[in-house]
C-alpha positions as CSV (number, residue, x, y, z in Angstrom):
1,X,7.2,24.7,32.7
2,X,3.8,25.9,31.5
3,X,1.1,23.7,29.6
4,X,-1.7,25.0,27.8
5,X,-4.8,22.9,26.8
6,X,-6.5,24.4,23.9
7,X,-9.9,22.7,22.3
8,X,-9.6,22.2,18.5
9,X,-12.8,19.7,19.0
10,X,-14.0,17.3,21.5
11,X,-11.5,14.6,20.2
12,X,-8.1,16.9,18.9
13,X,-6.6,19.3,21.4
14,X,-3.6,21.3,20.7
15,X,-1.0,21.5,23.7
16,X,1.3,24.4,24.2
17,X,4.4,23.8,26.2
18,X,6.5,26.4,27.5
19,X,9.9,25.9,28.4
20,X,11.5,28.3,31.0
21,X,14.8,30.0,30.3
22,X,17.2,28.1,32.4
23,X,16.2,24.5,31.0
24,X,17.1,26.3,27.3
25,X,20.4,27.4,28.2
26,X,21.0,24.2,30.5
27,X,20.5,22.2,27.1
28,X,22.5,24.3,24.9
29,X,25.3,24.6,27.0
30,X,25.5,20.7,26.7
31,X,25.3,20.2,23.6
32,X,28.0,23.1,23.1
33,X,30.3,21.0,25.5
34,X,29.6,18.0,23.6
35,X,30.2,19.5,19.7
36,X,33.5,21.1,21.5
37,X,35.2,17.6,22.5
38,X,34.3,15.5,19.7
39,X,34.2,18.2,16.6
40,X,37.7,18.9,14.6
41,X,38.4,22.6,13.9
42,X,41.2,23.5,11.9
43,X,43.6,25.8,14.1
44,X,42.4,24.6,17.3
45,X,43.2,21.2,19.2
46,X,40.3,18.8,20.0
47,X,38.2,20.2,22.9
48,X,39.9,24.5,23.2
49,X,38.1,25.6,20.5
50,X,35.7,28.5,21.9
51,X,31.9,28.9,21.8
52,X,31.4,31.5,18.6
53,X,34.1,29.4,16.8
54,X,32.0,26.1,17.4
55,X,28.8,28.7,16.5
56,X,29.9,29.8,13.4
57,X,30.3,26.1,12.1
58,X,27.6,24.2,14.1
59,X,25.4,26.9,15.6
60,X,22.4,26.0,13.2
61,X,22.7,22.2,13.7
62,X,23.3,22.4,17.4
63,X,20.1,25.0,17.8
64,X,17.7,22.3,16.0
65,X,19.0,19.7,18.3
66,X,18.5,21.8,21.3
67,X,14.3,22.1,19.6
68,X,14.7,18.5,19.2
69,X,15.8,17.4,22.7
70,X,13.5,19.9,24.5
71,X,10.6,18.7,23.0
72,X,11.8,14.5,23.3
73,X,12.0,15.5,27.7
74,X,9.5,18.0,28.1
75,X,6.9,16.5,25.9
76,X,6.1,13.3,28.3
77,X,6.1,15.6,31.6
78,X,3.8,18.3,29.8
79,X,1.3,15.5,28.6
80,X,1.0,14.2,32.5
81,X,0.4,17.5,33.6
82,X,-2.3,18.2,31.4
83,X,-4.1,15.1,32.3
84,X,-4.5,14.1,28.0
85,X,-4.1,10.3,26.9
86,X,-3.5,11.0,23.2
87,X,-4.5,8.0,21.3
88,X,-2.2,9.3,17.9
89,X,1.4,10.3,18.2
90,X,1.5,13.8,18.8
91,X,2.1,16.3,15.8
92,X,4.4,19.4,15.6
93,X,2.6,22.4,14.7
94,X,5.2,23.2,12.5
95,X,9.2,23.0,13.7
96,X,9.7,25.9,16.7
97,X,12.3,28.7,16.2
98,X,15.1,29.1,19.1
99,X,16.3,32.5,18.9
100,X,19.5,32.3,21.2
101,X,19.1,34.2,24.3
102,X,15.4,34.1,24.3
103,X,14.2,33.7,27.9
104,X,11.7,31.1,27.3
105,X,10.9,28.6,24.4
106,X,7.6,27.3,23.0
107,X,6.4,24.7,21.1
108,X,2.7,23.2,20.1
109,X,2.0,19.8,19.4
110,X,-1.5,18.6,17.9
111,X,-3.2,15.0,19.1
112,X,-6.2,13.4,19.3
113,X,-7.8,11.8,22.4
114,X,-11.1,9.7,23.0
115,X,-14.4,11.7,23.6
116,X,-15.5,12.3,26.9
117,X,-18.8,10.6,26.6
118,X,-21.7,11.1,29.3
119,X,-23.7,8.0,30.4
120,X,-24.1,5.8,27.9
121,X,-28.1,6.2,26.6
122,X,-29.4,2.5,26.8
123,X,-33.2,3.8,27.2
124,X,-35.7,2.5,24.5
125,X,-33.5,-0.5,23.7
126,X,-35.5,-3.3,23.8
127,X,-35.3,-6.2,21.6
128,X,-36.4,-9.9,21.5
129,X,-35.0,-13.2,20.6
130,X,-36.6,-15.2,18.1
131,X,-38.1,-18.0,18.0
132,X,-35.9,-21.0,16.7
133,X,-37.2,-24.1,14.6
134,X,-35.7,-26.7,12.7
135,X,-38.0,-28.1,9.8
136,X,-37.6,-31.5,8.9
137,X,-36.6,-31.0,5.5
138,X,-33.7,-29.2,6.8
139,X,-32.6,-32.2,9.2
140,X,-33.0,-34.5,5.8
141,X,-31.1,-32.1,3.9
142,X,-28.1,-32.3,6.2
143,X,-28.5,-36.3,5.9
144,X,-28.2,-36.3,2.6
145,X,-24.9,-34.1,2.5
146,X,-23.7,-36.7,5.0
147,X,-24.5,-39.4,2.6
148,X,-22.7,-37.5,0.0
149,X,-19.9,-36.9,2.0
150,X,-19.3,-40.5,2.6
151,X,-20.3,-41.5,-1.1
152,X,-18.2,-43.7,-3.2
153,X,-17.9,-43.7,-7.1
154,X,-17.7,-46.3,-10.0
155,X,-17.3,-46.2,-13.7
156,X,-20.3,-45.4,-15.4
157,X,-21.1,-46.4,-18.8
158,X,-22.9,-44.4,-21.0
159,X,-23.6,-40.3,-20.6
160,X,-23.2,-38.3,-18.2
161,X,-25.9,-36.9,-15.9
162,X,-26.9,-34.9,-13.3
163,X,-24.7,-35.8,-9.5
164,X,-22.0,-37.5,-11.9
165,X,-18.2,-37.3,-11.9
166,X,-16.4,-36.7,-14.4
167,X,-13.1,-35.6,-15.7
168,X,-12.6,-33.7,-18.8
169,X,-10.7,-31.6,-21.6
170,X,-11.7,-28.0,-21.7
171,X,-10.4,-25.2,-24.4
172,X,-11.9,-21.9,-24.7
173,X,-11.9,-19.2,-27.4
174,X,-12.8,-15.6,-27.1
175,X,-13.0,-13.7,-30.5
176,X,-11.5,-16.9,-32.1
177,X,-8.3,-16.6,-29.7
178,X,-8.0,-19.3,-26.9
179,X,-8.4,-17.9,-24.0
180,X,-7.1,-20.9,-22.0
181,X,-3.7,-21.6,-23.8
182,X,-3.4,-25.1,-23.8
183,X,-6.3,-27.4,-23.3
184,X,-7.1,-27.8,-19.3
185,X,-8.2,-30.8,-18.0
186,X,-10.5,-30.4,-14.6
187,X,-13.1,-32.8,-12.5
188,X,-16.4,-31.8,-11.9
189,X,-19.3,-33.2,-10.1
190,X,-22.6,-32.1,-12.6
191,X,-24.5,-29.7,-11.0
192,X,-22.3,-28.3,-8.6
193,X,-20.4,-25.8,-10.6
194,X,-17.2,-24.9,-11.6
195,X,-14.4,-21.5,-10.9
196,X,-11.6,-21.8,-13.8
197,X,-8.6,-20.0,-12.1
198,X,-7.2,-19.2,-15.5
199,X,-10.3,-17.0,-16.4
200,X,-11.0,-15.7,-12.9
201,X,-14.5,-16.5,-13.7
202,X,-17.5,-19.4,-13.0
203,X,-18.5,-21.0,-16.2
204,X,-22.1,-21.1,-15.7
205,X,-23.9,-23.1,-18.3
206,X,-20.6,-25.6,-18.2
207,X,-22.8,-28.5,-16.1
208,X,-25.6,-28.2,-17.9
209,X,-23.2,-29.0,-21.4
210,X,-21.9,-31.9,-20.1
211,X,-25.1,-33.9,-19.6
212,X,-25.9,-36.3,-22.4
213,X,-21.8,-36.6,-23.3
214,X,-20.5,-39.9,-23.2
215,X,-16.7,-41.0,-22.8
216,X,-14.4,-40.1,-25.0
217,X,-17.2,-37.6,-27.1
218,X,-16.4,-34.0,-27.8
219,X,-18.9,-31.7,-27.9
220,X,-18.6,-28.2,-28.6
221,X,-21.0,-25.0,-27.3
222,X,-21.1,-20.9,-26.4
223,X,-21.5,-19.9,-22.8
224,X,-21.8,-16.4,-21.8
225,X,-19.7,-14.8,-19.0
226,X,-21.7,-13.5,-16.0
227,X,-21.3,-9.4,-16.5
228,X,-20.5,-9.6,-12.3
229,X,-17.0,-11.0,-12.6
230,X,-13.8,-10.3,-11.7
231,X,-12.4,-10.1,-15.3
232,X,-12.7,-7.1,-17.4
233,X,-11.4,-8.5,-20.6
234,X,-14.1,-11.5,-20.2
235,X,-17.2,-9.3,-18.3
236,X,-20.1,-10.3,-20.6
237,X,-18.1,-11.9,-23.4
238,X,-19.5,-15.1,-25.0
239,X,-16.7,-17.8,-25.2
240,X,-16.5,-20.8,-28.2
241,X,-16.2,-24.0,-25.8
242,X,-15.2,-27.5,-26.9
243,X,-15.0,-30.4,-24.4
244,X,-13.8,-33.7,-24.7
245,X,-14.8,-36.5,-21.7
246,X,-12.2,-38.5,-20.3
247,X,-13.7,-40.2,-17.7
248,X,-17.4,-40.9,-16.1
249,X,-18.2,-42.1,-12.6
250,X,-21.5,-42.5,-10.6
251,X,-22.2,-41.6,-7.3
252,X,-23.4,-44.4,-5.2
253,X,-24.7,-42.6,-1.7
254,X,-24.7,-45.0,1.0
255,X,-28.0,-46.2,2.6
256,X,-29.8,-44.3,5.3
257,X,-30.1,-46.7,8.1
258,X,-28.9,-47.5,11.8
259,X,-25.6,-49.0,10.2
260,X,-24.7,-45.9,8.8
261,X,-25.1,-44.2,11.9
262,X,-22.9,-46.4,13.9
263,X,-20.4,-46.0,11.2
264,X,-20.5,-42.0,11.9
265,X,-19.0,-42.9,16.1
266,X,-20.8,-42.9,19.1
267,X,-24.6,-43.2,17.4
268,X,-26.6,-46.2,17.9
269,X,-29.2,-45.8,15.5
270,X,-30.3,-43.2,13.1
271,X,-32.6,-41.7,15.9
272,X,-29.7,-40.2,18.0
273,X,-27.9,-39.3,14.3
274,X,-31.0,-37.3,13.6
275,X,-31.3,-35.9,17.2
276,X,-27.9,-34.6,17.0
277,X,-28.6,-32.9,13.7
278,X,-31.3,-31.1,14.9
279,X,-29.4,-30.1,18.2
280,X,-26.6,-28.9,15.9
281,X,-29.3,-26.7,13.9
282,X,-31.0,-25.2,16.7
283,X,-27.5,-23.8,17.7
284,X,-26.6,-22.3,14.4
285,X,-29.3,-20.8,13.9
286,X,-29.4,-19.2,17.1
287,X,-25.8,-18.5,16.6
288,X,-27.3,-16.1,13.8
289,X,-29.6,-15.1,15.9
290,X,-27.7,-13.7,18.1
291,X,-25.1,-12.2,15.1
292,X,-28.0,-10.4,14.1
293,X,-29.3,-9.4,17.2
294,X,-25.9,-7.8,18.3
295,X,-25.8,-5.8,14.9
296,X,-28.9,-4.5,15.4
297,X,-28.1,-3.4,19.1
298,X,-25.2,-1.9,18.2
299,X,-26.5,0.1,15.4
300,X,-29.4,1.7,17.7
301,X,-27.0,2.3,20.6
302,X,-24.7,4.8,18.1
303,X,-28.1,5.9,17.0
304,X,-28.9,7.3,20.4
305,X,-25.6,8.4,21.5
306,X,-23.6,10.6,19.4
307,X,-20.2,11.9,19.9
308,X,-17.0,12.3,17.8
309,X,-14.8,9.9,16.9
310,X,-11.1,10.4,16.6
311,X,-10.1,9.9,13.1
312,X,-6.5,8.2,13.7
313,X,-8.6,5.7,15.5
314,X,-10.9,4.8,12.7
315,X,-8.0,4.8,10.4
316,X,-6.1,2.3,12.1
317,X,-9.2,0.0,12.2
318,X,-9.6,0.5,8.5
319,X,-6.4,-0.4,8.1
320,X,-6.7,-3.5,10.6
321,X,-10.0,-4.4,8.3
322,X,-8.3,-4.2,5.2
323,X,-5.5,-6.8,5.9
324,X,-8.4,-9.0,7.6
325,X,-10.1,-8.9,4.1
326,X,-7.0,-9.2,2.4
327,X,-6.3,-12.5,4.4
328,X,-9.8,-14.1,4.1
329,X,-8.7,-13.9,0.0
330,X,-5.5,-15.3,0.4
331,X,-6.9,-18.2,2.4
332,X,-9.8,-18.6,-0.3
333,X,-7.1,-19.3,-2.5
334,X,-7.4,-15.7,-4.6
335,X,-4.2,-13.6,-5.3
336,X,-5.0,-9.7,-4.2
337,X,-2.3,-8.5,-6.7
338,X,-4.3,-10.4,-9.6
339,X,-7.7,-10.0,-8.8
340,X,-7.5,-5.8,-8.3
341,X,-11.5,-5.6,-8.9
342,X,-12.5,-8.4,-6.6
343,X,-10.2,-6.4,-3.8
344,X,-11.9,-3.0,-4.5
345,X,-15.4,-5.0,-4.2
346,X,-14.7,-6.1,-1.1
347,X,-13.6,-3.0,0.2
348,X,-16.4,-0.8,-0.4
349,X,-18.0,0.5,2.3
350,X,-14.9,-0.3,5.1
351,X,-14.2,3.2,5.9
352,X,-17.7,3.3,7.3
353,X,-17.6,0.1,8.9
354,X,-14.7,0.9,10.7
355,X,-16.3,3.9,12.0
356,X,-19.1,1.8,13.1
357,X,-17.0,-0.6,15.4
358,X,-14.8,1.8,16.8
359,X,-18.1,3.7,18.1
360,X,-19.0,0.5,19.4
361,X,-15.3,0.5,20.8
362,X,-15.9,3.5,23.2
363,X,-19.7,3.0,23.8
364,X,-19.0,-0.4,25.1
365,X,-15.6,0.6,26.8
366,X,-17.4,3.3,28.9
367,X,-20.6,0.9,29.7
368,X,-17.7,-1.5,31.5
369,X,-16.7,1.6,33.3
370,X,-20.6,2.5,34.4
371,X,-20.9,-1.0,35.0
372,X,-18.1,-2.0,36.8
373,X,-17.2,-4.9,34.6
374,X,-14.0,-6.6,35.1
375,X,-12.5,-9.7,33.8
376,X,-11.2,-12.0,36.9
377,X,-8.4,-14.6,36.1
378,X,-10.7,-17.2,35.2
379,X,-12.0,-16.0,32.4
380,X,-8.4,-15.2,31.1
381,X,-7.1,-18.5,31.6
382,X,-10.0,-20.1,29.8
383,X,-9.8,-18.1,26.8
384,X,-6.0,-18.5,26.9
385,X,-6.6,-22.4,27.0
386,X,-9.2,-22.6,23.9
387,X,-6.7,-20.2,22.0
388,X,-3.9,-23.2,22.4
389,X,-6.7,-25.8,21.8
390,X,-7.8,-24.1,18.3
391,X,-4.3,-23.2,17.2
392,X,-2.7,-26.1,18.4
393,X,-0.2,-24.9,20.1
394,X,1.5,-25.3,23.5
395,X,-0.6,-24.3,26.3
396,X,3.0,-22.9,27.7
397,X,3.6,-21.2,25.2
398,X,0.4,-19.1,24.7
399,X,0.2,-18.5,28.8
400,X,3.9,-17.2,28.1
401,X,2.9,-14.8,25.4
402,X,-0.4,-13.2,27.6
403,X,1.9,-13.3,30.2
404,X,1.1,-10.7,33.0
405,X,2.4,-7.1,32.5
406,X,2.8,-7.7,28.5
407,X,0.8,-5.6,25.6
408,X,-0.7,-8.6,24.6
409,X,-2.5,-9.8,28.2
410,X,-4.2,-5.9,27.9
411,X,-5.2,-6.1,24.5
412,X,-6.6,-9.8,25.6
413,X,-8.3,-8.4,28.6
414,X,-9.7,-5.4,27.3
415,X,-11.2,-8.0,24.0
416,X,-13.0,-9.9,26.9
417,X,-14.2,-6.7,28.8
418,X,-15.9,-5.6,25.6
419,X,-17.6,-9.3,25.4
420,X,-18.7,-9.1,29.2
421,X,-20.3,-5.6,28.7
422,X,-21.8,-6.8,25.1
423,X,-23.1,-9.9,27.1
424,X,-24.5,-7.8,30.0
425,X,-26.5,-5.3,27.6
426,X,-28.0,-7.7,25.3
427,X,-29.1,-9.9,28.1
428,X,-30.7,-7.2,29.8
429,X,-32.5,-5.4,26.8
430,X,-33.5,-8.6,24.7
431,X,-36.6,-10.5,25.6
432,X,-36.8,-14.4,25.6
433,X,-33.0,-14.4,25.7
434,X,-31.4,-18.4,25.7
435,X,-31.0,-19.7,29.1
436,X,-28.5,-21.9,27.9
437,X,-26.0,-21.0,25.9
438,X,-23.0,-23.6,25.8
439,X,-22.9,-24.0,22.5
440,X,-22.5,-20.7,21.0
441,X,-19.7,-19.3,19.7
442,X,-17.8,-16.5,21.4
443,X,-19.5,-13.1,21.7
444,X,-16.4,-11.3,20.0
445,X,-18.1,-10.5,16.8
446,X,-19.5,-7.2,17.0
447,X,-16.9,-5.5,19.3
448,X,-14.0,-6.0,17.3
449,X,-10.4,-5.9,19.0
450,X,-6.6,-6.2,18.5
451,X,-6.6,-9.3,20.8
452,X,-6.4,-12.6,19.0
453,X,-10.4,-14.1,18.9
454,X,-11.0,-17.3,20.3
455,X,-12.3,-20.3,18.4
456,X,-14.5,-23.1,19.5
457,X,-13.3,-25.8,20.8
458,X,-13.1,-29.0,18.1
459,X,-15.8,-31.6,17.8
460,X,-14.8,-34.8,19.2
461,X,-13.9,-37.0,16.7
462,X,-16.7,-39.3,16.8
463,X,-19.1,-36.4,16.2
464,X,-17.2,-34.3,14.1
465,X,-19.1,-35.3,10.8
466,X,-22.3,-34.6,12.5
467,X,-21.5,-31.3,13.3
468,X,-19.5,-30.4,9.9
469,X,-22.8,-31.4,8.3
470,X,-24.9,-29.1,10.5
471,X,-22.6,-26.5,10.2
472,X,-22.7,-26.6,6.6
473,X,-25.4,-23.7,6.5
474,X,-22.7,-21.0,7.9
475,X,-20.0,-21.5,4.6
């Protein structure tokens, strides 16, 4: 068999394959044996009928399945001799011709491979950490959503003001139609906003129309639809409002003192509540940091190097993306098939950041190689044991599924190679880099991979409001 290697670009190569004579006839004299015991042919009992008989009724077929089975054995054998790791299925040319008693048949398939990049240009990268403070004001801002959090209500006579709750009757008209149907009834705590599902839209205005109503009053008012939402039919459009209050509660925030601290878990005092707040900060914010700081990297490493990319790669992370984005909706509570506009917002721009990561893909893939970064057992069996943690599931279970061997234990590995080398290059070209880093959250941001991401490991209990308040700032 002869292969032939020809460059359509550094990243698509189109193979030739020649097959000799005898592996042509070989085939087609097996088929022909098979067609003649299990085909029926008038005027001939099963398995005596000859060759140009069988020809005249199945030569054609039996000719496309000698193409097909030539290419399905030789296809493998001709791909390890030319030394190519095609990262797409192989594509026919176009289907090859047998013309019977040819002495040789050829076919050409079309794939696409990774670049062969050179060493990886980290010169001139140089970047620096910043500096991380936590103003008090943000410490007493995270208090007071902790207060809020473990607030209580009680009826409220009178009207309704700012940080109340209250429960109401809403009906809309657009164009002297309601736009509601039926009168909704929703709860709303003034000044934080409200999304009506039925409009697909923020009523902005709505809080400030409540103030001054008192139970059981109706008041009626226009608000304008923001021109940025989802809804076409409402983009813009002033609505004819009418509420009716049904009920009105107070907040009453408890009081800021050692007592409420114990109350959290393990605090003693309102000291060690605040202390932990400000640890819990520091971390986010160098969590961000460090978001940021990879971006940036990343960006000025595909700056420097440039190759091709293969484009059934990038497609497949587009696609990979696109479902991603898809499922953060979903989650969010928002229907893709209903909110078309909101989809093709979010989208925007993924065909180019899919290019972006798969760069960082290779870049980083061939700095583990330079590098000689491997991932030893221990670091597989930790991430395997946080993945149970944070799904909940059975640590037997998810060792069985990255079991040794599988597709699922490479893609895992090959996620925390791309970590280790991400790890190794920022520490070595960022100035002022943490020393301690046991609180941040996995490196696997930037270099994005088919193997399932790891989440932090859950707060204890008895510090889990603490930390839900801190990390409040991320949402």
């Amino acid at each position: 068999m002869k292969v032939d290697v020809q460059d359509i670009s550094s990243v698509e190569k189109r193979l030739v394959v020649e097959v000799p004579a005898e592996r042509v006839a070989e085939e087609r004299s097996s088929l022909y044996r098979r067609y003649r015991a299990r085909v029926k042919i008038r005027g001939f009992r099963p398995g005596k009928a000859p060759q140009d008989v069988i020809k005249r009724f199945y030569g054609e077929a039996i000719e496309r399945e000698v193409v097909t089975n030539l290419v399905q054995d030789t296809l493998p054998l001709a791909l390890r001799e030319s030394g190519l790791n095609p990262v797409s299925e192989p594509d026919l040319d176009e289907f090859p011709n047998l013309d019977e008693g040819a002495l040789a048949f050829s076919y050409a398939v079309r794939l696409e491979v990774k670049p062969e990049l050179g060493v990886v240009n980290i010169d001139g990268l140089a970047l620096e950490f910043p500096t991380v403070e936590v103003e008090e004001e943000q410490v007493e801002e995270e208090l007071k959503y902790l207060r809020y959090q473990h607030s209580t209500f009680e009826p409220k006579e009178g009207s309704a003001d700012l940080g109340d709750l209250v429960t109401f009757e809403l009906s809309a008209k657009l164009d002297g139609e309601y736009v509601l149907g039926t009168p909704i009834t929703r709860m709303l705590e003034i000044g934080k906003g409200l999304h009506i599902d039925e409009l697909r839209a923020p009523l902005a205005g709505l809080d400030d129309a409540l103030v001054g109503v008192a139970t059981d009053e109706t008041k009626e008012f226009e608000l304008t639809i923001a021109d940025d939402v989802a809804s076409d039919a409402l983009r813009g459009k002033v609505l004819a409002c009418s509420v009716t209050l049904k009920e009105l509660k107070r907040v009453i925030l408890p009081d800021l003192d050692d007592e409420f601290a114990k109350d959290l878990g393990e605090f003693e005092d309102l000291g060690q509540l605040r202390a932990r707040i400000r640890e819990r900060l520091v971390n986010h914010k160098q969590n961000q940091a460090r978001r940021e700081l990879e971006n940036a990297l990343t960006n000025r490493l595909i700056e420097q190097n440039s190759f091709d990319v293969p484009p059934s790669l990038v497609a497949k992370q587009e696609n990979y993306l696109r479902r991603q984005k898809q499922v953060q909706l979903m989650m969010a509570g928002v229907d893709p098939r209903t909110n078309p506009e909101l989809i093709e917002q979010m989208l925007t721009g993924v065909d180019r950041e899919a290019e972006q990561q798969v760069r960082t893909l290779l870049l980083l893939e061939k700095l583990s190689e330079e590098q000689s970064i491997e991932v030893d057992e221990a670091a597989v069996e930790t991430r395997i044991e946080q993945m149970a943690a944070s799904g909940n599931q059975p640590l037997a279970k998810i060792r069985a599924r990255y079991a040794e061997g599988t597709s699922e234990r490479d893609s895992l590995e090959y996620s925390l190679r791309q970590e280790l080398t991400l790890e190794w290059l920022l520490k070595r070209v960022v100035a002022n880099w943490p020393a301690d880093e046991s609180e941040r959250e996995p490196a696997a941001s930037t270099a994005a991979s088919s193997a399932e991401a790891a989440e932090p490991e859950a707060a204890p209990a008895a510090t889990a409001d603490a930390d839900a308040a801190s990390g409040r700032a991320s949402e």
